[in-house]
Structure formats: C-alpha cells, structure tokens
N, C-alpha and C positions, 0 to 999 in steps of 0.2 A: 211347498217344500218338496224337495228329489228327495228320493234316497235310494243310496248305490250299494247294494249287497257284496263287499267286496270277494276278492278270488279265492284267501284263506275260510272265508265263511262255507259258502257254497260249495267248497270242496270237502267239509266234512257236515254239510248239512244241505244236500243238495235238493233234501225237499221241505226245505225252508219259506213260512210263506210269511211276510211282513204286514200286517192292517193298518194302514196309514188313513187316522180319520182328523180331517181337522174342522174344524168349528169355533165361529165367535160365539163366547159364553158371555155369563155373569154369573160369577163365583161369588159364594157365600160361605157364614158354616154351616154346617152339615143339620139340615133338617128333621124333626125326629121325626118326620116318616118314610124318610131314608134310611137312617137307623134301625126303625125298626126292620125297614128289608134288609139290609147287612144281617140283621139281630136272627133272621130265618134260615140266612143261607147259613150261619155257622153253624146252628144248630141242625139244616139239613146234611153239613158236614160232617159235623161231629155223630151225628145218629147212622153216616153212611159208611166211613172209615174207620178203620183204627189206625196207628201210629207209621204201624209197618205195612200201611196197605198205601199209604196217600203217595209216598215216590213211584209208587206202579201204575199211577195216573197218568194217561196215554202222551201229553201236555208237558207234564212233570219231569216224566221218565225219560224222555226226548232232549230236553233240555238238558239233563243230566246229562246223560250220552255226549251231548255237546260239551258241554263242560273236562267231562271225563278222556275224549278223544284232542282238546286242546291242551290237554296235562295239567286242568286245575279239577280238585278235590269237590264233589258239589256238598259234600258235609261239611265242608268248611264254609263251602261261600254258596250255602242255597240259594237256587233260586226262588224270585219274590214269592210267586205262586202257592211253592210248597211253604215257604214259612207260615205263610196267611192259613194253609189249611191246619199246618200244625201247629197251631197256635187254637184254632178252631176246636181241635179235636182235644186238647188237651182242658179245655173249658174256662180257657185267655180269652177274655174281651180283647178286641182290634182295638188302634190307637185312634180316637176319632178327631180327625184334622181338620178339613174341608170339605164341604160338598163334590168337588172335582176331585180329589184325591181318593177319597171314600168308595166314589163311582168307580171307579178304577180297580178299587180294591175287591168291593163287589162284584163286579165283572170276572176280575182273576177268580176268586173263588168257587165261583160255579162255571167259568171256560178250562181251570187249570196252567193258563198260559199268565206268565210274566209279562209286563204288559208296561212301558214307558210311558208317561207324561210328563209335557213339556209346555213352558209359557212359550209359544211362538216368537214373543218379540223378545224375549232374552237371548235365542239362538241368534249366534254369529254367521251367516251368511245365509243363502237360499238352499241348500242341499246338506245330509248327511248320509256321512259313510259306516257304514255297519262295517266293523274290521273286526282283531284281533289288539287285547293290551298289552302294552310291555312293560317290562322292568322298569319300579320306578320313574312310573308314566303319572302324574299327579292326577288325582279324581279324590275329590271332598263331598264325600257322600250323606246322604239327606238324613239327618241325627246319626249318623254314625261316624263322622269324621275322617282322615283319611283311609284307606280303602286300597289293596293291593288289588291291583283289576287285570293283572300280568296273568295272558292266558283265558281271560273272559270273554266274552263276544260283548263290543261296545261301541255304540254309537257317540260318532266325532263332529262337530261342528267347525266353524274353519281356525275354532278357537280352542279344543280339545273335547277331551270323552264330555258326553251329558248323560250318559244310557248304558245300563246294563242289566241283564234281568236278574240279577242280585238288587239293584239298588241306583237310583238316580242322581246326580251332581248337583249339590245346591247351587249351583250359578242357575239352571233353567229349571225352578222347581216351580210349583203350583202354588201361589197364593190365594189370598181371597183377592187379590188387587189383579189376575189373569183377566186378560180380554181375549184373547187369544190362544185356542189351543191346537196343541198337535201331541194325539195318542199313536204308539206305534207299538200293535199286540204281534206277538213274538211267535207266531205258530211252527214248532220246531216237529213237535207232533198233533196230528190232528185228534180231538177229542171234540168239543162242540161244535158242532159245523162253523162255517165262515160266516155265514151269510147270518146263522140263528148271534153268532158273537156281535155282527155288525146292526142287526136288528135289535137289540135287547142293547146295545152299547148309544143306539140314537136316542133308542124310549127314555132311559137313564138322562141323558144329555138334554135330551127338550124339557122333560120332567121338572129336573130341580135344576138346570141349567142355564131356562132359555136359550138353548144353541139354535142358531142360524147361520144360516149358509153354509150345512154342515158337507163334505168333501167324502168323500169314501177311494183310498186309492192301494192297491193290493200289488206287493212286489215279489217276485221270487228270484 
C-alpha cells in the first residue's frame, strides 16, 4: 500500500511523519492479558495526567494544531488519542472490541498519536491519499455514524475517506474475520520516538496477533 501525503497536508504540517506498518494477522477478541495491559497503561495515565494537562501532550497537542490551523474545532472533533487518554483519566474503562483494535488503542495511549486501522482487503485500490475533507463529503464512522470530516486531515481510498484521526469509516474497519492489516500512526508531533512506537507496535502484533510478514514503511 502508497500513501501520498497530499500538498494541503504538508503545507500546514510539514513535519508530519506517517508509520505505515502492515502485517498478515489472525485477529481474535481481545485476550485478557491484553487487557490487563491496556488495564496498566490507563492507569499509568490516569496516575500521570490530569484533565487539562493530556491536550499539552507533545502527539496530542500537534494534532490539534492541525486541526485548529485547518479551521476545524479539535474539542469538537478530538482526536482519537486524546479521547482514549481522557477517558483514562476520568476513570472510564475503554470499550473492549478486538484484539487488533485494542492494540491499537494501546499503542495510542502510551505514543499520544492517533493511529488508523485498516482491513487491507477492504481498501479500494493499491495507494491512499492523506488530504483534506470537504463539505458534505460522506464518512460513516466506526459507532458513531455519519461524521462531518470537512476540514479534518483524511485518508482516501480510490473509493473515499477510511481515516481520520478523529475516527475510522466502517467500510475498512477491523474485524475478528481481518487477515490483513494496514496501521497508519499519525505523528504530527513527536513524543515517543518512531522507532520505540514501531518496536513496541510489532511486540503487540506478534504477541496476541501472529503477524507475519510484518512491512515497516515511514512517509513524510
């Protein structure tokens, strides 16, 4: 899978860096000693932040920025990152899906980055485009239903948006029936190094995954 950082993005996130990892899995639910690690990071969150400290998150706060300098409101339409922390921090159990989802979830909360997943074989063509939404651009979002994404930064398939770091399009969502995935973590700001996000994102993936033939490819 490409993917092309278009001209609107880059131009107001020019140190934008994209982690494109893909990997054949075997997705499951979500294992409780998986769980229990989610079950640590929140409470390492919750014991680390308060409410008004988690958007000052290096990850977080970038993001924003993003958000904010495209003219959409990020308290309106947070990103996934910061909801998961403050959800954490308020002493909300996460919603526990699947094991690939969960990962994912995990992940975000201890990198601070919003973080895409995708079944591979749902996506509509070989490349996607990281752009800008527009007005009334349709995006039916994963338990949230339709989703104004005018002014978000969102990935396009040759079939429309899948991706946003609000929230993902149930047309290419994670099931337990994924054979194939493609993650794409959102570093707008750096807070967890790359390389510590992409090492701790594989352990995760082989762990309760069986991933193989796992891909690491890094865009800017």
């Amino acid at each position: 899978m490409d993917i092309v950082i278009g001209s609107e993005i880059k131009k107001i996130a020019s140190g934008l860096k994209v982690i494109a990892i893909e990997a054949d899995v075997s997705n499951a639910h979500t294992p409780d000693t998986l769980w229990q690690e989610i079950s640590m990071e929140t409470r390492r969150i919750a014991d680390t932040y308060t409410l008004p400290e988690i958007n000052k998150r290096p990850g977080i706060a970038a993001t924003r920025m993003a958000y904010k300098t495209l003219g959409q409101d990020p308290n309106r339409y947070r990103p996934s990152s910061e909801a998961l922390c403050r959800r954490a921090v308020k002493g909300m159990e996460l919603y526990r899906i699947n094991a690939l989802v969960d990962i994912i979830n995990l992940i975000s909360l201890r990198s601070g980055y919003s973080i895409g997943g995708f079944d591979s074989d749902r996506i509509a063509g070989n490349s996607l485009v990281l752009g800008v939404g527009h007005e009334g651009e349709d995006f039916n979002a994963i338990g949230r239903g339709a989703l104004n994404i005018h002014n978000l930064p969102v990935y396009r398939d040759d079939t429309g948006g899948i991706g946003t770091p609000t929230s993902d399009e149930e047309r290419t969502k994670l099931t337990c029936d994924t054979r194939h995935l493609l993650i794409c973590i959102n570093i707008y700001g750096e807070e967890l190094s790359p390389d510590e996000t992409i090492s701790y994102t594989r352990t995760l993936l082989e762990k309760y995954c069986n991933a193989r033939n796992i891909t690491v490819t890094t865009y800017h």
